[in-house]
C-alpha positions, 0 to 999 in steps of 0.5 A: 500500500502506498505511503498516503493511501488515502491520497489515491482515490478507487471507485468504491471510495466516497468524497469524504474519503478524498482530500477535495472536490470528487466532482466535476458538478459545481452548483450551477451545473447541478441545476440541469439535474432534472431532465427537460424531456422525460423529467427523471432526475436521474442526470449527468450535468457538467460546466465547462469553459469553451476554446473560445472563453465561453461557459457553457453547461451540458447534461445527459439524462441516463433515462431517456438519453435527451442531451443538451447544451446551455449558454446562460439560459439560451439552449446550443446546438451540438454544432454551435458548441463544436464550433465555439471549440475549434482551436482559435489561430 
């Protein structure tokens, strides 16, 4: 076992095991966690920052598979969010 075993983290430990976050999910994020087709709250939500400086946030719902993508309220298209990506030259 490693010296700081509690610095390693496996799939079976818990976040309160870890010494910081064990999520992606900040709390802006956790306000997709609701679908918006189905209503299952049974949803994979992220924020992220965009190659061109933009915060945007995406959820998945393990229920019926609907996925999205906000900016703000304003909902994006898989191809907006692929183009706010691309590598800036």
């Amino acid at each position: 076992m490693p010296k700081n075993a509690n610095s390693f983290r496996t799939s079976r430990q818990t976040s309160t095991e870890l010494s910081g976050p064990a999520s992606l999910v900040n709390v802006e994020a956790r306000n997709l966690a609701k679908c918006r087709i189905c209503g299952s709250e049974r949803v994979t939500a992220i924020s992220m920052t965009l190659t061109d400086g933009s915060l945007v946030h995406f959820a998945s719902c393990h229920h019926c598979e609907n996925r999205w993508w906000l900016q703000g309220d304003a909902p994006l298209s898989f191809d907006h969010v692929i183009a706010k990506t691309r590598k800036i030259a």
